[in-house]
N, C-alpha and C positions, 0 to 999 in steps of 0.2 A: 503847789498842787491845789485847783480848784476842787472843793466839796461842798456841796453838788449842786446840778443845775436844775435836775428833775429827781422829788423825791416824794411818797407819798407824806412821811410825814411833817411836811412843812407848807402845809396849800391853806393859803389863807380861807376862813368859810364864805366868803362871797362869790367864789370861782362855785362852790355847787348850786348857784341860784343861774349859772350864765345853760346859755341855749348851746349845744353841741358847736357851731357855728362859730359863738362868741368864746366858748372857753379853747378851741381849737387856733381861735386868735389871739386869745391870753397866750395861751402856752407855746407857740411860735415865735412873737413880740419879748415874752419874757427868756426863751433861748438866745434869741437873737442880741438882745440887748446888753445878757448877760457877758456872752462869749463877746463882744465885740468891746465892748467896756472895757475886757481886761486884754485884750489882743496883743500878745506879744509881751503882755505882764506873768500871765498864768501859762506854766509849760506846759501842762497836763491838766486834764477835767475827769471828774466822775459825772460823767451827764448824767449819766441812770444809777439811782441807788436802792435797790436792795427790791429791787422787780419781781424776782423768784419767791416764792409761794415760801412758809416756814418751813414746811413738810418736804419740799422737794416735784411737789405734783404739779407744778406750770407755774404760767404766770401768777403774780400775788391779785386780788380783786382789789382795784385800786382805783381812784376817779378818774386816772389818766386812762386806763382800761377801760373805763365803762364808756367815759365819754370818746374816745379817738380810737378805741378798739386796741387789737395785740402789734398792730403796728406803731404804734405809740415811740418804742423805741427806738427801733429806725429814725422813724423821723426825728425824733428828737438828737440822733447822729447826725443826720444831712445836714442840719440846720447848725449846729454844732461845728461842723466840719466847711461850713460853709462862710459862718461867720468869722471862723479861725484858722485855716487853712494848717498852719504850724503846728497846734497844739494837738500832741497825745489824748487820745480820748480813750475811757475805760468806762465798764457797767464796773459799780459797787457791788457787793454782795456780799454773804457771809452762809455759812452751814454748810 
């Protein structure tokens, strides 16, 4: 099992210096790259880890959020599912 591919807390600080533009290409580049690397190595992925707010009241505020908006996850599926056809994908989460 892959863990994970999109998570807040693992975002190196030079992605909060990029333009919406540039970091929507980071975060594309680094799914793509990831899922496709282990293609057919990893049977399953946590693309998205731990999205949901602590409380329970929506999405968590997160740079993937601020910058790419609440679709964030999605796409982070598409891309996910596109790079690996095969592999099981799941949202991480806890509470």
């Amino acid at each position: 099992r892959g863990h994970t591919v999109v998570w807040h807390g693992a975002v190196p600080t030079w992605l909060n210096a990029l333009s919406t533009d540039d970091f929507r290409a980071a975060f594309e580049n680094h799914i793509r790259t990831v899922a496709d690397h282990f293609r057919g190595k990893v049977l399953a992925w946590d693309v998205v880890n731990e999205a949901v707010a602590d409380d329970g009241s929506g999405l968590r505020d997160t740079i993937f959020r601020q910058k790419l908006g609440d679709g964030y996850i999605a796409d982070a599926f598409r891309l996910a599912r596109a790079a690996d056809p095969q592999a099981l994908l799941s949202l991480n989460d806890y509470n």
